[in-house]
C-alpha positions, 0 to 999 in steps of 0.5 A, a space after each residue: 605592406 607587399 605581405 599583407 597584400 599578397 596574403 588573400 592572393 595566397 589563401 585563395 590560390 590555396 582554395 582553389 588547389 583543395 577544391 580541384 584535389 578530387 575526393 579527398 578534400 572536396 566535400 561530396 557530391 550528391 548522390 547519383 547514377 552512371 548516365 548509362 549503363 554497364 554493357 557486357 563485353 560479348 552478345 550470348 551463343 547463339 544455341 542459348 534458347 530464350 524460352 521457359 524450360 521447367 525443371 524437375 519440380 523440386 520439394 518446395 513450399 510456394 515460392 514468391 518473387 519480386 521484380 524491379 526494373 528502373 528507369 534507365 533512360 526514360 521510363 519508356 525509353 529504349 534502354 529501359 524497354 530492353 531490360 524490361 524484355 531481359 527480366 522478362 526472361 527470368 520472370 518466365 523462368 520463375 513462373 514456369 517452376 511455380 514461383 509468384 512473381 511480382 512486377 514492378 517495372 519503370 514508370 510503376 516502381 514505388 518504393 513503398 509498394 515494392 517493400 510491401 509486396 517483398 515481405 517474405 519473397 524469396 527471390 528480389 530481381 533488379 535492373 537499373 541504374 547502380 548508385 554511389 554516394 561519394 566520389 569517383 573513384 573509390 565511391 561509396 556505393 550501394 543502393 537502387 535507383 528508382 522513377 524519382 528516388 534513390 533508395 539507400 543501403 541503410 533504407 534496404 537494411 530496414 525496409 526490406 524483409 525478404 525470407 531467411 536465406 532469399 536469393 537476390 539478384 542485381 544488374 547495375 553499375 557498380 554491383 559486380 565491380 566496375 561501372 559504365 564510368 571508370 576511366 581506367 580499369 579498376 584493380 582487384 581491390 576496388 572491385 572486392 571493395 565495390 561488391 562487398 559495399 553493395 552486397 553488404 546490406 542484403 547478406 546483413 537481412 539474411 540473403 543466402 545468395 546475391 548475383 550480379 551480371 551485366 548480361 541480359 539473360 544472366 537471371 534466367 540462367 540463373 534461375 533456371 540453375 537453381 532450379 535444376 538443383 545446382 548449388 548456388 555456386 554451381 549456378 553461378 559457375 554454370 552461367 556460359 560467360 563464367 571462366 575458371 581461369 579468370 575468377 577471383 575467389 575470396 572470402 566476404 570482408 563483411 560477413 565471415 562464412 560467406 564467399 565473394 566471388 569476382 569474374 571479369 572480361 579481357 578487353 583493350 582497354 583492360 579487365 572488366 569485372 562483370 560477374 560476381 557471386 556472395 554468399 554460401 555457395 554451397 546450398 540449394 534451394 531445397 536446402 534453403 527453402 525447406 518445405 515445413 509441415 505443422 506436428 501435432 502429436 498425438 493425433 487422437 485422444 481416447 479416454 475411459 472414466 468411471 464416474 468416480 474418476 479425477 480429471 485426465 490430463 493429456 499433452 499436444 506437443 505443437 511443432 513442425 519439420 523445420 525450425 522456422 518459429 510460428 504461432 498457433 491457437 487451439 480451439 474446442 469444437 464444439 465447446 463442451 463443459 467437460 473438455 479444457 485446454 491450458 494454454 489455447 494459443 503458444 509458439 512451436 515447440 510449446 505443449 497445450 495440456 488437454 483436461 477431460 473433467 469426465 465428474 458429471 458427464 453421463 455413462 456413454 462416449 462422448 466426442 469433441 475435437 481441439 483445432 490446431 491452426 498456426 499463423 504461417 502460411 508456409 507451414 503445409 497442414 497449418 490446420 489440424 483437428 485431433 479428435 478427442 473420445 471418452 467412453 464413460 462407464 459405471 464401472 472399469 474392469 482392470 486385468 493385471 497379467 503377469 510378468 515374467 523376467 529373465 534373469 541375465 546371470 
């Protein structure tokens, strides 16, 4: 009988040893943000100027940005305000190299008007709260915390279409290593682990480039960086709380060609890592974001029939300067009997056979044009007009000159 009684003491004191074992056991909690935010460990030298500096103009096509800025504590809130003045500052950088920079500052940060305005933008800029999604303190991270969402990795991976090769940039608990609420400085590896987890989803839509820095001015350094030619990972290095003898470089876990890269601040208490770089290093703005110009050749056609002659066929080859696939469709102008396109819409790369049917048409030159016009707006001379002129005769007169060969015994 003792047993028996003993039996539901003993199952409960078991449950309540699981349920206070941490993460490993317990089942996880909902997902959340940091009460507040990471702060650096130092302010910047004095003797960086906070003002717009254009660089160099760099050949470019026109570049498109967003940026979001979330609701730290109240969405007018003073730690809210003060990031919304730091993306200020890279918001000025932007526009001063002619870059169109989309806003999207707490309380205004729906999700769905972010995404719509980030189909194509090269740079996507956020400060705010970072996410995690399990325990402390080794918690599954990744994410943005917007007025009354959270949006997840798996909702970045399928939402968001930025350009091929876009830079994006983060600051935010977790996004460089630790957060506002480690109670204990955290080893290499759970940084590595932190950063490859929040960079993943970006780098898996094709970012070139992910930064994340806990200092307000970071972007703008950045930026201005890039824009001055600098490689991304000379941007990275160029920013003033980079250390050389600090850094920790490593390969993407992830994504294999890319870098991770962990930089970190001394402080009493232990190592802070609040700087961190993934992705090619190597690559430029230029490299990345190529200006790509419509080919159409030849730029002209020019026929001479005799009455009696077949139809002519002459071949457009419809391409551009860069790789990047794009649409196009071919018109006459204006549309006349004799002149035929076969086909009159494909993709770059592909040929349109222009047929002059010169049968029935009358002795004299006759004109029309075929209007290329191709459906990406980055492509410079997306609209092309390649005249065509055929002079037709009563009769061809055809010189044949001799040729001389050399022989080479």
């Amino acid at each position: 009988m003792s047993r028996l009684r003993w039996v539901p003491v003993l199952v409960l004191l078991i449950v309540l040893m699981v349920g206070t074992t941490g993460g490993a056991y317990a089942a996880p909690p909902e997902p959340g943000t940091p009460p507040y935010p990471p702060l650096p460990s130092s302010q910047p030298p004095t003797n960086i100027e906070s003002n717009a500096a254009p660089s160099q103009p760099l050949d470019l096509p026109p570049l498109t940005a967003v940026l979001v800025v979330g609701p730290i504590d109240e969405p007018d809130g003073e730690w809210t305000v003060r990031e919304k003045a730091n993306m200020e500052l890279a918001a000025a950088e932007l526009e001063a190299n002619g870059v169109t920079v989309h806003r999207f500052y707490a309380p205004e940060t729906d999700w769905g008007e972010i995404r719509a305005a980030a189909e194509g933008a090269h740079f996507f800029l956020y400060r705010g709260h970072g996410v995690y999604w399990s325990w402390m303190p080794a918690p599954v991270v990744g994410g943005l915390a917007l007025l009354g969402t959270l949006v997840s990795p798996d909702d970045l991976r399928r939402d968001l279409k930025l350009a091929p090769n876009a830079i994006v940039m983060l600051y935010g608990c977790f996004t460089a290593g630790s957060s506002s609420i480690d109670e204990n400085p955290i080893p290499s590896e759970e940084a590595q682990r932190r950063v490859a987890q929040y960079s993943d989803p970006f780098v898996e839509i094709g970012v070139a480039g992910y930064y994340a820095n806990w200092f307000g001015d970071a972007f703008r350094v950045y930026v201005r960086s890039l824009f001055q030619g600098m490689t991304l990972g000379q941007a990275y290095e160029a920013f003033y709380d980079f250390d050389p003898a600090t850094v920790e470089r490593y390969m993407h876990p992830e994504e294999p060609g890319l870098v991770l890269w962990l930089d970190k601040d001394r402080l009493e208490s232990g190592w802070q890592y609040d700087n961190a770089f993934a992705g090619l290093p190597d690559l430029t703005l230029s490299d990345l974001f190529q200006s790509s110009a419509l080919e159409v050749t030849p730029s002209a056609i020019a026929h001479i029939a005799g009455p009696d002659y077949p139809p002519a066929t002459f071949s457009l080859h419809i391409d551009s300067t860069s790789p990047d696939p794009f649409h196009w469709v071919a018109t006459v102008t204006p549309q006349v009997p004799w002149l035929e396109l076969h086909p009159s819409s494909g993709s770059n790369g592909q040929d349109a056979s222009v047929v002059v049917v010169s049968t029935d048409l009358a002795s004299g030159t006759h004109q029309a044009t075929v209007q290329i016009a191709a459906d990406d707006p980055q492509l410079q001379d997306s609209e092309q007009t390649i005249p065509v002129t055929v002079h037709v005769v009563q009769r061809v007169h055809t010189a044949y000159l001799p040729l001389a060969v050399r022989s080479t015994r």
